[in-house]
C-alpha positions as CSV (number, residue, x, y, z in Angstrom):
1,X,-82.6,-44.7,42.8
2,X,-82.1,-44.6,39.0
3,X,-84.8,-43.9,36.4
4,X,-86.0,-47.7,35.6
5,X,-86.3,-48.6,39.0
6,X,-88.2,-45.2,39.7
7,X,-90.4,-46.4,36.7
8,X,-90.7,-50.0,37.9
9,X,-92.0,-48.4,41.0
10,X,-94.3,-46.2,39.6
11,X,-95.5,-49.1,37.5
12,X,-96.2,-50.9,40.9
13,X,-97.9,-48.7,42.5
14,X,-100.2,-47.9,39.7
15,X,-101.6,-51.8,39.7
16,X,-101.9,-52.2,43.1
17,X,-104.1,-49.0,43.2
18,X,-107.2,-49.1,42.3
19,X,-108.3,-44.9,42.3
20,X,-106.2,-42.9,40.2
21,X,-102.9,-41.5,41.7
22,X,-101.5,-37.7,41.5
23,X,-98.2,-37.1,39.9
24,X,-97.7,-35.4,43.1
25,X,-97.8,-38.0,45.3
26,X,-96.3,-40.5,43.6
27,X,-93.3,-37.4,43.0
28,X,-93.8,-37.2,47.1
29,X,-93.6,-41.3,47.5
30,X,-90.6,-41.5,45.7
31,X,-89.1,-38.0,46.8
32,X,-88.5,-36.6,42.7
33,X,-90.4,-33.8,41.4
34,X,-93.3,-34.2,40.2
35,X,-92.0,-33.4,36.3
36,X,-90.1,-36.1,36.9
37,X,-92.9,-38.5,37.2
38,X,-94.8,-36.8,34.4
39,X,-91.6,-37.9,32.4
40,X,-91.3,-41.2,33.3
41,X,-94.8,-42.2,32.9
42,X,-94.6,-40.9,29.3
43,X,-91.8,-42.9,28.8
44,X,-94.0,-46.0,30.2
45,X,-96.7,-45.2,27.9
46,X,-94.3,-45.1,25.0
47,X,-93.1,-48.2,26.0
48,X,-96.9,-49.9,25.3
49,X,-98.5,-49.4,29.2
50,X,-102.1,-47.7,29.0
51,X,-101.7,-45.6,31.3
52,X,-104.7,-42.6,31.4
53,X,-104.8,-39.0,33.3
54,X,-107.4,-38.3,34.8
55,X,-108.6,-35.0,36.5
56,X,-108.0,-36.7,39.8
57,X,-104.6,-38.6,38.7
58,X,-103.2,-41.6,36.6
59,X,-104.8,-44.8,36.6
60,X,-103.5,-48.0,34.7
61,X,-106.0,-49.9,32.8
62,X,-104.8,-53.6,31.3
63,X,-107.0,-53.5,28.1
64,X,-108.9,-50.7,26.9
65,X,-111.5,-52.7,25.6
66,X,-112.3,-54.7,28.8
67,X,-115.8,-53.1,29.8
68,X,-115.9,-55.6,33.0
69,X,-116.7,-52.1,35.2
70,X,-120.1,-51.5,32.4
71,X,-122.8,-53.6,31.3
72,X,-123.2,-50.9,28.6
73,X,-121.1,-48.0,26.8
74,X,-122.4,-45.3,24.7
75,X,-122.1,-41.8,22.9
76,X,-123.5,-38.9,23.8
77,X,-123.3,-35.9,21.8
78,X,-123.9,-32.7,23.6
79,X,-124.4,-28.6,23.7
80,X,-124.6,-26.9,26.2
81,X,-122.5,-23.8,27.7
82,X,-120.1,-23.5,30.6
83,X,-122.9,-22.8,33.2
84,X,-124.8,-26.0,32.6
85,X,-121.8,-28.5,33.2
86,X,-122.1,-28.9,36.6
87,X,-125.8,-30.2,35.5
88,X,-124.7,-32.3,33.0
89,X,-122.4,-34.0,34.9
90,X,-124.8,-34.8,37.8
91,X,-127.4,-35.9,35.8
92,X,-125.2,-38.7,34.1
93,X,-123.9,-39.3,37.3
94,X,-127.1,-39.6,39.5
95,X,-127.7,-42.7,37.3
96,X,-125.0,-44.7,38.2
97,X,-123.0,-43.7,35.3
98,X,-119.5,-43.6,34.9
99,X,-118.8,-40.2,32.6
100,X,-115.4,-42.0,31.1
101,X,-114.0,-39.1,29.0
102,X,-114.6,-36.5,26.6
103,X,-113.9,-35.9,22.9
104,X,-114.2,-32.9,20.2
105,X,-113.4,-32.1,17.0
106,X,-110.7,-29.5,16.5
107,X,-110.2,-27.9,13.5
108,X,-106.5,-27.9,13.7
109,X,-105.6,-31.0,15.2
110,X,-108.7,-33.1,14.4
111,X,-110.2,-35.5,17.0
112,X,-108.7,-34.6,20.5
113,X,-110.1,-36.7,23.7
114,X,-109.7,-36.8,26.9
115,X,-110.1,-39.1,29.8
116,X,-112.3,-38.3,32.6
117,X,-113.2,-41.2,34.5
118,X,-116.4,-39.2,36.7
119,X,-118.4,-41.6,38.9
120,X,-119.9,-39.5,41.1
121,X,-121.0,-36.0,42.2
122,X,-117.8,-36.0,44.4
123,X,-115.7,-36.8,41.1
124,X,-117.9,-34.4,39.2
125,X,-117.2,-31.3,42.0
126,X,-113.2,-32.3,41.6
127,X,-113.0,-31.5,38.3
128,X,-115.4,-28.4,38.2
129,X,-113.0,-27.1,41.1
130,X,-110.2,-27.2,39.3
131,X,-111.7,-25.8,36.4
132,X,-112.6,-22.9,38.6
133,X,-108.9,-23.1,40.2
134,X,-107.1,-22.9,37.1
135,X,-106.6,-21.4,33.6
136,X,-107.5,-24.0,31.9
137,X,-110.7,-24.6,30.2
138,X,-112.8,-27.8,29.2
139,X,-112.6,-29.4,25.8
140,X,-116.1,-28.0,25.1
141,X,-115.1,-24.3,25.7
142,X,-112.8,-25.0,22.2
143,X,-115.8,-26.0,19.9
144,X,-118.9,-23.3,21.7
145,X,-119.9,-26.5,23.8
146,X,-120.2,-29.3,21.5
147,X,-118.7,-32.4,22.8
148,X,-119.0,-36.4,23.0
149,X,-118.9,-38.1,25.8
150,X,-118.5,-41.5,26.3
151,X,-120.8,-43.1,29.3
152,X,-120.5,-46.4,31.0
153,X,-123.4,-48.3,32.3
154,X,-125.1,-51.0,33.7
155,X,-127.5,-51.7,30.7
156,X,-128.9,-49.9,27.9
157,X,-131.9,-49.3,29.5
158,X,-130.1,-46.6,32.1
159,X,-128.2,-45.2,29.3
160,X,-131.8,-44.3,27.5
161,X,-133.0,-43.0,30.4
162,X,-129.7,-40.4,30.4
163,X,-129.9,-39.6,27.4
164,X,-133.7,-39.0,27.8
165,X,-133.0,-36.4,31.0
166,X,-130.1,-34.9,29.0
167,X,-132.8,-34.4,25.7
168,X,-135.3,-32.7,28.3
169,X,-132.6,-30.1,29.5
170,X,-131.6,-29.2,25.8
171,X,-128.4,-30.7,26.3
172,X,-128.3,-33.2,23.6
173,X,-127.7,-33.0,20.1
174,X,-129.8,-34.1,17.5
């Protein structure tokens, strides 16, 4: 199979899915590697398809402004160290919240974000595994914990009421 069909196929699969997808088993699907499919959806991004990685894989989205999945989105800034994530992610979480990524500010390369896409304490335990799995660190570790996140909701009211339980654990800045 050459490269654009490969590509085409990837591109398929990606909006028929609706959960995110590994590089590995779309590199098993179409029997590459999975650097391979790392490459080619670069070269899909670069070629205008939004196209996010997630902990748990790649997910296409057709506009990133469509908030259909929210009633409400939101900012959260928040401190907190490496032993309270698992909390803050479950308290966002346990109100229906979508944690859709995080952002910091770098001192070398400025604003870096990136896409998490954690609905639930099942989403929240897949990334803290592979945090404990391997090397790499989160965002936060770069700036001693500070962090944005951006939350989606049902209404304003719910994201209050996070920010309110975050404020209470002195996870919120102010």
């Amino acid at each position: 199979m050459n490269a654009a069909k490969r590509r085409e196929l990837i591109l398929s699969y990606l909006k028929s899915s609706s959960t995110p997808t590994s590089a590995s088993s779309l590199a098993a699907l179409l029997k590459v590697s999975r650097q391979i499919i790392v490459s080619d959806v670069a070269l899909l991004r670069a070629g205008g398809m939004n196209i996010s990685a997630t902990p748990r894989g790649y997910i296409l989205s057709e506009n990133d402004s469509d908030k259909s999945a929210h009633g409400f989105e939101g900012i959260l800034a928040c401190k907190h160290t490496a032993a309270q994530l698992q909390e803050e992610l479950y308290t966002i979480v346990d109100f229906g919240a979508e944690i859709i990524d995080v952002t910091i500010e770098h001192s070398l390369y400025g604003q870096l974000s990136g896409k998490l896409n954690i609905n639930s304490r099942y989403d929240a335990d897949l990334f803290l595994e592979k945090i404990r799995n391997n090397a790499d660190l989160p965002l936060s570790s770069l700036t001693e914990g500070i962090h944005l996140h951006k939350i989606g909701c049902k209404d304003k009211k719910t994201f209050d009421l996070i920010k309110e339980s975050l404020d209470s654990k002195k996870m919120l800045i102010k």
